[in-house]
PLY file of the C-alpha trace (Angstrom):
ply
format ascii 1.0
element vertex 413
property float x
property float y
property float z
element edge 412
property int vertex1
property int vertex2
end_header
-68.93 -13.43 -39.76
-68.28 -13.59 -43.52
-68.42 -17.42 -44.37
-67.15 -17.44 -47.97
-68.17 -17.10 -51.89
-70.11 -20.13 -52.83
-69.60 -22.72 -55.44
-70.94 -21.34 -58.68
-70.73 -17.54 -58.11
-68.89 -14.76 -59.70
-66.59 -14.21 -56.99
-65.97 -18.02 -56.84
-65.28 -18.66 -60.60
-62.83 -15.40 -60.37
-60.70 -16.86 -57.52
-60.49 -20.42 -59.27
-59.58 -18.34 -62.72
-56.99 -16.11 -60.92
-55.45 -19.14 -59.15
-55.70 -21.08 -62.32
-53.53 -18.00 -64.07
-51.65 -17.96 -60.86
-50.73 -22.33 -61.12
-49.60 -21.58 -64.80
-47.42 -18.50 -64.13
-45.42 -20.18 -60.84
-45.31 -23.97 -62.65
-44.67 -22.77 -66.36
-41.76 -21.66 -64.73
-40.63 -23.27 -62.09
-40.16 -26.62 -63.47
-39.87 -25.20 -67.51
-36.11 -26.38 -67.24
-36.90 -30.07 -66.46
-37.60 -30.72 -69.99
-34.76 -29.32 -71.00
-32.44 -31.34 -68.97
-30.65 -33.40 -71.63
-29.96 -29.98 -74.06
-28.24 -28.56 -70.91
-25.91 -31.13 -70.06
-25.01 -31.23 -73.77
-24.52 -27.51 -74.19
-23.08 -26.72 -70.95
-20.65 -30.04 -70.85
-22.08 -31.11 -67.35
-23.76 -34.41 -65.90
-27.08 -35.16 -65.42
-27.17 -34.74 -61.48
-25.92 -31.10 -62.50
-27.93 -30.24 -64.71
-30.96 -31.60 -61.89
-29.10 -28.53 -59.98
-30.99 -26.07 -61.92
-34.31 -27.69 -60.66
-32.93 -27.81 -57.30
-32.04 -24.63 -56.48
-35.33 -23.23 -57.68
-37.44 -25.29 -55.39
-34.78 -24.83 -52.29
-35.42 -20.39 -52.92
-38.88 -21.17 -52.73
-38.90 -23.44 -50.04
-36.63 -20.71 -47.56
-39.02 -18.44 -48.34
-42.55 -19.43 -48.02
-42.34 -18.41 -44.72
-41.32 -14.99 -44.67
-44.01 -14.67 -47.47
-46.49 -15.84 -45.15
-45.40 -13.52 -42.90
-45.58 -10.26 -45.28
-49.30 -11.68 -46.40
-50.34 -11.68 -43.04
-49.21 -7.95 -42.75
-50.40 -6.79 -46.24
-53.20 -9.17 -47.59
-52.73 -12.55 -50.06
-53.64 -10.56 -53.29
-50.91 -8.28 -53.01
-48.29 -10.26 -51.35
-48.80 -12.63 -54.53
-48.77 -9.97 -56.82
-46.06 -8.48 -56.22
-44.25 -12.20 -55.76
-45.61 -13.08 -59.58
-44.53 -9.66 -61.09
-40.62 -10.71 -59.53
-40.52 -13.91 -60.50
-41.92 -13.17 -64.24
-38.52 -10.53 -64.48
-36.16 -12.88 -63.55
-37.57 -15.54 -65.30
-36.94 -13.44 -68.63
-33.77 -13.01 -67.25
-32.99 -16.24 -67.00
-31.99 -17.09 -70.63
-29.62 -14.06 -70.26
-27.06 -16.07 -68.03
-23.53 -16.24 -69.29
-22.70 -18.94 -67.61
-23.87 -22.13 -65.77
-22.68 -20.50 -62.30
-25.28 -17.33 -63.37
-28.10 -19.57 -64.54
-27.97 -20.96 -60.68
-28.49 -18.19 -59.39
-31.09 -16.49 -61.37
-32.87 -19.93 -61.05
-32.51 -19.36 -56.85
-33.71 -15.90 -56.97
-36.87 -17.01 -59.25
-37.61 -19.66 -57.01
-37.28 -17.30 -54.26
-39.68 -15.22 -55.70
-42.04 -17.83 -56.86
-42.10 -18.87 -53.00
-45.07 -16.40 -52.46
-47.43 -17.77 -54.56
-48.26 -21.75 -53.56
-48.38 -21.51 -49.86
-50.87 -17.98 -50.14
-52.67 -19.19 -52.72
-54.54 -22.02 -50.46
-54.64 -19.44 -47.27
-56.61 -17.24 -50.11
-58.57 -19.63 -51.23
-59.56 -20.93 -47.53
-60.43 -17.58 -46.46
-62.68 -16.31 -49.16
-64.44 -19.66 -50.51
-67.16 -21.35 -48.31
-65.25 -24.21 -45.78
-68.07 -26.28 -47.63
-66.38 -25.76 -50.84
-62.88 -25.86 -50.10
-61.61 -28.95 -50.09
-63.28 -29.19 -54.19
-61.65 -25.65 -54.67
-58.29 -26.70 -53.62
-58.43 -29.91 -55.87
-59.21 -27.33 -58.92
-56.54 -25.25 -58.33
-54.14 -28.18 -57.77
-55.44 -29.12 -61.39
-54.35 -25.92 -62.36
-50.72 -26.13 -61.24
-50.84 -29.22 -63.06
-51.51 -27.34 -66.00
-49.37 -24.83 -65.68
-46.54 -27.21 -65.16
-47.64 -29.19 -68.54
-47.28 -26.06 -70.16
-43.85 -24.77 -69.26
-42.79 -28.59 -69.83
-44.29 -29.13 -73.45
-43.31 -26.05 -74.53
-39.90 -25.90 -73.64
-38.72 -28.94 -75.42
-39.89 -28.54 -78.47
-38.49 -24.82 -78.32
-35.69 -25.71 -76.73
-34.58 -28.58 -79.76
-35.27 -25.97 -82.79
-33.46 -22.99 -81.06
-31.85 -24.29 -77.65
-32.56 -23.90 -74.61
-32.16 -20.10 -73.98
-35.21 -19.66 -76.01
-36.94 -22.70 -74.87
-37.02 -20.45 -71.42
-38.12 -17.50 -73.14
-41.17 -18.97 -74.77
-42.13 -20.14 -71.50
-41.30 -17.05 -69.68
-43.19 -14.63 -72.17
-46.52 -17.53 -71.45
-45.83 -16.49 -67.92
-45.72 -13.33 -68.49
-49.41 -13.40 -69.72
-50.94 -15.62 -67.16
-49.13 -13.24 -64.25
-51.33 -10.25 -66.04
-54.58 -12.60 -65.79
-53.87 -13.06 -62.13
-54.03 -9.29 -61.50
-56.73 -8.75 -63.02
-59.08 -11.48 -62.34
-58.73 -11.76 -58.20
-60.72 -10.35 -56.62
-60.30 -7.97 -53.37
-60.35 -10.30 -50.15
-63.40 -10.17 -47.86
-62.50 -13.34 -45.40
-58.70 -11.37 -44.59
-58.28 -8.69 -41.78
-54.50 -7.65 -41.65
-52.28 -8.66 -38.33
-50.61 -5.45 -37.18
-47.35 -5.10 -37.11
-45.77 -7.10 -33.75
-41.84 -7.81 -33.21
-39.91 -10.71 -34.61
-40.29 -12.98 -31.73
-43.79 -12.72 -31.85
-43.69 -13.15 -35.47
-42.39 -16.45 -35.29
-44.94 -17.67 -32.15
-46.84 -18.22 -35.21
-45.38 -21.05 -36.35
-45.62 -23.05 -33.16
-48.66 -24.01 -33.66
-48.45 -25.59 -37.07
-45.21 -27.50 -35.81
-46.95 -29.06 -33.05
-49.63 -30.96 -34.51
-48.73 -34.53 -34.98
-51.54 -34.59 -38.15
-49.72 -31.39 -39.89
-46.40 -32.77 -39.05
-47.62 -35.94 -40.80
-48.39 -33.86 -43.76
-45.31 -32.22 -44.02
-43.82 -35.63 -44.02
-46.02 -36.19 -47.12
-45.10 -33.55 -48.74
-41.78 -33.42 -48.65
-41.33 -37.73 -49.64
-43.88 -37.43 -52.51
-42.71 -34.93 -54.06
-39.17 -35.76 -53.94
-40.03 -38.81 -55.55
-42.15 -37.02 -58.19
-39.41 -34.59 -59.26
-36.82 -37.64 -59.29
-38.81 -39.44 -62.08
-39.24 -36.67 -63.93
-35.93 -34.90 -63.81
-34.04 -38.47 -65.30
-37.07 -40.26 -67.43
-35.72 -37.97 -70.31
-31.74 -39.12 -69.83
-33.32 -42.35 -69.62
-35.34 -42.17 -73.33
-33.24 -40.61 -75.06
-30.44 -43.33 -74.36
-30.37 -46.67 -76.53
-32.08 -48.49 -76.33
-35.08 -45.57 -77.37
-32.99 -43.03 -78.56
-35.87 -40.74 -78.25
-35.66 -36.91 -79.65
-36.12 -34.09 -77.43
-39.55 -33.00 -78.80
-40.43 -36.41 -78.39
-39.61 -36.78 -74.97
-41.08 -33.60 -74.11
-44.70 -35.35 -75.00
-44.09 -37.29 -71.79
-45.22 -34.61 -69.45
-48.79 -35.00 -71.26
-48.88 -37.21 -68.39
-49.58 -34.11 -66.17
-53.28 -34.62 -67.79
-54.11 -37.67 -65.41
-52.99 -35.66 -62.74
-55.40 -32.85 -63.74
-57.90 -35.02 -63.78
-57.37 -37.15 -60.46
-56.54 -34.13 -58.07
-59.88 -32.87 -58.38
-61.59 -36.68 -58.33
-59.48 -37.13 -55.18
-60.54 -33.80 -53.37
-64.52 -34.73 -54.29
-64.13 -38.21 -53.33
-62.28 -37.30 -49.69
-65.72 -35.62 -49.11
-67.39 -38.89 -49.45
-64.47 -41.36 -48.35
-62.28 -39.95 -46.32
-59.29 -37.76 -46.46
-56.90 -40.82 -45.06
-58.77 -43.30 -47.30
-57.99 -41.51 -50.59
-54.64 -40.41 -49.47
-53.65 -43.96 -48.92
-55.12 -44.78 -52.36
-53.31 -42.01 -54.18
-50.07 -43.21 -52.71
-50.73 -47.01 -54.07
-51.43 -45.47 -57.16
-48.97 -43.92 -57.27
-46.47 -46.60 -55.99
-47.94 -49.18 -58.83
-47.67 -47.18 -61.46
-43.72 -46.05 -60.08
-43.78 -50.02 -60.63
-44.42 -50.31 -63.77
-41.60 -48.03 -65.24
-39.40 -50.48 -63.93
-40.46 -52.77 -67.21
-38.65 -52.29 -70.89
-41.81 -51.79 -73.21
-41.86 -48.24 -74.03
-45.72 -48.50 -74.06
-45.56 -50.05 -70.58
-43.24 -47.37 -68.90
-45.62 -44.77 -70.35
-48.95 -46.68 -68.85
-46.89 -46.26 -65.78
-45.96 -42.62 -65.73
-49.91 -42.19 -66.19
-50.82 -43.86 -63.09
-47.72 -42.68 -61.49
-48.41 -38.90 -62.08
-52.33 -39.29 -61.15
-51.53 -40.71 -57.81
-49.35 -38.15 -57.23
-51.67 -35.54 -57.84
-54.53 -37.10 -56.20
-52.40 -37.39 -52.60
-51.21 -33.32 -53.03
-54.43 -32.37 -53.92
-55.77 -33.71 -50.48
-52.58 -33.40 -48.22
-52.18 -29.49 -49.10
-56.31 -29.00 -48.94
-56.24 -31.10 -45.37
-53.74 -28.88 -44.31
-55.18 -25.48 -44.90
-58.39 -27.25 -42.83
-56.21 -28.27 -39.77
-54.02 -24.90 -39.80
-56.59 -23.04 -37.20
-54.93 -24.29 -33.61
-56.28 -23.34 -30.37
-54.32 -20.99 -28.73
-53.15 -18.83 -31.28
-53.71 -14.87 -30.78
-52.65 -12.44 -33.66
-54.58 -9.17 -32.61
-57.49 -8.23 -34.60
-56.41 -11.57 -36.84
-58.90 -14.35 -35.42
-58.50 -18.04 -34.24
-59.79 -19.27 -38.19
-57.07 -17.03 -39.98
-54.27 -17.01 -37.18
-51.22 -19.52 -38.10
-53.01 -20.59 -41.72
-50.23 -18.96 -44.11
-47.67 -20.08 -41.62
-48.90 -24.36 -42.09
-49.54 -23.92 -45.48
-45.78 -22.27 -45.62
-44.60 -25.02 -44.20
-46.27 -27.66 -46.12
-44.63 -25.87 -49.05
-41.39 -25.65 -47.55
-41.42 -29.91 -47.02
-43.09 -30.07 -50.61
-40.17 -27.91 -52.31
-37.44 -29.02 -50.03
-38.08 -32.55 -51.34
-38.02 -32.06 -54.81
-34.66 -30.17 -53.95
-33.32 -32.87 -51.40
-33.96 -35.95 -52.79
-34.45 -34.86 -56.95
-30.70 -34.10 -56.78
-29.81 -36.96 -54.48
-30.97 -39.35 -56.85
-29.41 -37.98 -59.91
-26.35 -40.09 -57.99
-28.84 -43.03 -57.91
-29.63 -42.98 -61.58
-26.01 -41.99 -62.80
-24.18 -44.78 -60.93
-27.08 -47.80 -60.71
-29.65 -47.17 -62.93
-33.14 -46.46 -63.55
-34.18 -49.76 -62.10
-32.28 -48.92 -58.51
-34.18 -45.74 -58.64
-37.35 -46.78 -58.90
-36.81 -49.43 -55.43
-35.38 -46.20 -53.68
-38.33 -44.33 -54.47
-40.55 -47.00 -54.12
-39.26 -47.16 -50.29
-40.33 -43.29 -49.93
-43.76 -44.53 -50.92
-43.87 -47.08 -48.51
-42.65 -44.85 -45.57
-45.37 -42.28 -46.39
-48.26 -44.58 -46.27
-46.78 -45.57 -42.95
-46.33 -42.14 -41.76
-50.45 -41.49 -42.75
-51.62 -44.60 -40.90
-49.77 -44.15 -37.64
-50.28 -40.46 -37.63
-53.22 -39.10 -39.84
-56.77 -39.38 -38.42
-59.08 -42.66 -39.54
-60.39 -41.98 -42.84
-63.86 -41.89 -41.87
-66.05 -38.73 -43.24
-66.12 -35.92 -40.29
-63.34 -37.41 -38.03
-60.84 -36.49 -40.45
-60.39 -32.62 -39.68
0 1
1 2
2 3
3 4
4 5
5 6
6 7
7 8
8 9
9 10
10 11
11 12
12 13
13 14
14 15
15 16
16 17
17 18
18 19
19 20
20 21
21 22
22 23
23 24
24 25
25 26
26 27
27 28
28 29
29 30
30 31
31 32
32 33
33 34
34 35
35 36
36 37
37 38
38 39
39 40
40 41
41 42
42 43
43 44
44 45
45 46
46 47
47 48
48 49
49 50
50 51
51 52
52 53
53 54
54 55
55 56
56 57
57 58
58 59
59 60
60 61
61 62
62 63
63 64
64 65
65 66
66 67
67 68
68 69
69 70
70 71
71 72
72 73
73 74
74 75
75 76
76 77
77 78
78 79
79 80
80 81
81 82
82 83
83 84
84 85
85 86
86 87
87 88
88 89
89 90
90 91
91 92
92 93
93 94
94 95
95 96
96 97
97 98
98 99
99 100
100 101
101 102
102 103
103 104
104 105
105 106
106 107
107 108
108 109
109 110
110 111
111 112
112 113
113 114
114 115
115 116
116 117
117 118
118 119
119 120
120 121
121 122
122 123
123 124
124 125
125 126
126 127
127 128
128 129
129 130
130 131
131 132
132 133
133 134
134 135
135 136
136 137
137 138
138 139
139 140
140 141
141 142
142 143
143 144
144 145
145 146
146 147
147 148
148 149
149 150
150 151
151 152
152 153
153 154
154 155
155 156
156 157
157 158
158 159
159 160
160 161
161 162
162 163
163 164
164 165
165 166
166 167
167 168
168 169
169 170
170 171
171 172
172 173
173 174
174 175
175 176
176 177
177 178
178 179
179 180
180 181
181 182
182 183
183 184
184 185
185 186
186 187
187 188
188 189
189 190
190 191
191 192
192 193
193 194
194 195
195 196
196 197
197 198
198 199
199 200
200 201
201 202
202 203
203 204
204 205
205 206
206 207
207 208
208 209
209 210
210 211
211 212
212 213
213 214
214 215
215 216
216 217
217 218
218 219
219 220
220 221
221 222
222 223
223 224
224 225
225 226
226 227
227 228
228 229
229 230
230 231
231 232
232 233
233 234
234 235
235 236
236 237
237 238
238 239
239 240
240 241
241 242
242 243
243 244
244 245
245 246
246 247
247 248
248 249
249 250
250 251
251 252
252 253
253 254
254 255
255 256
256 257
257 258
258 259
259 260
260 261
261 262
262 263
263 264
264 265
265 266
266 267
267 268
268 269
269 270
270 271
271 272
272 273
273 274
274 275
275 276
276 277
277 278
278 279
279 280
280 281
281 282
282 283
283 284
284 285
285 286
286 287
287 288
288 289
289 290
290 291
291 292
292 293
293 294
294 295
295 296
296 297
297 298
298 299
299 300
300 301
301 302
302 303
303 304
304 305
305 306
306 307
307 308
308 309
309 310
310 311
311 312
312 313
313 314
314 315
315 316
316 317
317 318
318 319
319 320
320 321
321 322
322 323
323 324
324 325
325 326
326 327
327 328
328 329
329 330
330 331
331 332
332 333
333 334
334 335
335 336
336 337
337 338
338 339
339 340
340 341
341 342
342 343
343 344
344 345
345 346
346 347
347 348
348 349
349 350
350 351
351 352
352 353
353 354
354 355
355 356
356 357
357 358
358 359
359 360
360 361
361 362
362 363
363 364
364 365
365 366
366 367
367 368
368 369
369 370
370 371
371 372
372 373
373 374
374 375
375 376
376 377
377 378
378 379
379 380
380 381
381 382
382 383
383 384
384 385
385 386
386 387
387 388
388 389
389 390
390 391
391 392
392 393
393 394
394 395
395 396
396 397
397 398
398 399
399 400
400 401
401 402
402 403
403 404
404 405
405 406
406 407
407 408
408 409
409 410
410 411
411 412
């Protein structure tokens, strides 16, 4: 029985670099556009929950589709599957600052994000199946440090660009970075030992797979935190930049840009929260992560430009700390009893399909709810934002006490 690369070896370091290459291709991209927000409402004449749109309907392609990804990786093997899923989404992407029209941007931004939707979910079935189960959970915090990258990338990038030449070329700049990470991907995985393929069976049986994952109360829980946290973390960061460059700040674009530095605590604290869940809990560190989180949401609230920064620090690191553990906790509770996939065992059978679906929460939330309170922000303000998000928090803690195992080390899953 093959039980994983170990921390420290070739093979190990390779997967964490491809994934690494893999975080900054899919994030550089998907969320490039948030930090150009303001210069498209101004260029295109539209409002700020429109312009949100073009966030929106990248994350809802990717969320309809993480599935049916899962299911052609299951079939073919991760590697590929993502491969082939980076190469699309790197076209379009490039694409992208080709549209004629607002109307043509939303739908090149759908079909990226439908493309990009093979990469998260397979990426952590990947990374469970070739990396030691004794290693995984710190594995999955370093590659949630490297979305976080990637998505500081695409973000600081693009605004700068994006003031000096617009935003057509701020997407280009980040598209051509893609472009180049997608290329280190390919060559730096290596070929899958822990994966057998599933042969080919009939639709129907197809989606018996996904039964399993859907009736777990603890992955259902999951979901739930998915798809509330990262709602709210898309909705502060798709309307902090209306908000500073407004009077009373009056902040440029390049400027603003330099808030997604704040990505850097989040770096940090997913991989302190996957090592500490070891030691403390999964539940324990979750909760934390979502006070954090919560408090620092908080402190936004306040005038002082110095203050809402502090806030957006904590804010962002508590947010990164709870993904890092509820998407790692999820590829660990994916093998159900029960489940029988041909020559695909009980460990591998229904793992791409709950890490799917913990992708399709996560991205359906930053679809749902980041354009649902664009309305928020547009008609009460930042201030009535922050207590409707600050409500999500609450209901998410809830929803991991009454559902989630006790945070003790070894009863957690």
């Amino acid at each position: 029985m093959w039980l994983g690369h170990n921390k420290g070896s070739l093979a190990y370091r390779r997967i964490l670099l491809a994934l690494l290459c893999a975080g900054v291709a899919t994030f550089a991209q998907l969320y490039s556009v948030q930090g150009l927000l303001p210069l498209l409402a101004q260029g295109l004449k539209i409002t700020a929950a429109q312009a949100g749109l073009t966030i929106s309907v990248a994350t809802i392609g990717l969320a309809v589709t993480v599935i049916p990804w899962s299911f052609a990786a299951d079939r073919f093997g991760r590697v590929p599957v993502m491969g082939t899923a980076i190469i699309a989404a790197t076209i379009l992407g490039l694409l992208s600052p080709l549209s004629p029209t607002f109307s043509v941007l939303l739908v090149l931004r759908t079909l990226e994000g439908m493309a990009l939707g093979g990469i998260p979910a397979l990426a952590i079935a990947y990374l469970n199946e070739e990396i030691n189960k004794v290693h995984a959970a710190m594995a999955a915090g370093a590659y949630v440090a490297g979305t976080t990258v990637g998505g500081l990338l695409g973000r600081l990038l693009a605004g700068p660009i994006g003031e000096l030449a617009g935003w057509r070329i701020g997407i280009l700049g980040v598209s051509v970075v893609s472009a180049a990470a997608a290329v280190g991907f390919l060559v730096l995985a290596p070929a899958p030992r822990g994966f057998t393929p599933a042969p080919r069976v009939g639709f129907g049986r197809a989606l018996s797979r996904l039964l399993p994952a859907l009736r777990d109360r603890r992955l259902l829980a999951l979901y739930t935190e998915a798809f509330l946290l990262m709602g709210s973390f898309v909705s502060v960061y798709n309307y902090m930049g209306f908000r500073l460059e407004a009077p009373p700040y009056l902040l440029p674009m390049a400027a603003v840009a330099l808030i997604f530095l704040a990505y850097l605590a989040g770096t940090v604290s997913s991989r302190w929260a996957a090592a500490l869940s070891v030691r403390a809990g999964r539940r324990n560190i979750l909760l934390g992560s979502i006070a954090v989180m919560t408090a620092g949401l908080s402190i936004t609230a306040l005038a002082p430009l110095p203050l809402i920064l502090l806030g957006l620090v904590f804010f962002t690191a508590g947010f990164f700390g709870a993904h890092s553990v509820a998407s790692g906790w999820t590829g660990g509770l994916a093998p159900v009893r029960g489940v029988k996939t041909g020559r695909t065992g009980p460990a591998q059978a229904g793992r791409a399909q709950a890490a799917s679906i913990y992708n399709l929460s996560y991205y359906a939330g930053s679809s749902a709810i980041g354009w649902a309170s664009g309305f928020v922000f547009q008609s009460a303000g930042w201030s009535a934002l922050v207590a409707v998000l600050a409500a999500l928090g609450v209901l998410a803690a809830a929803t991991a006490l009454l559902l989630l195992p006790s945070g003790v080390p070894g009863r957690d899953g």
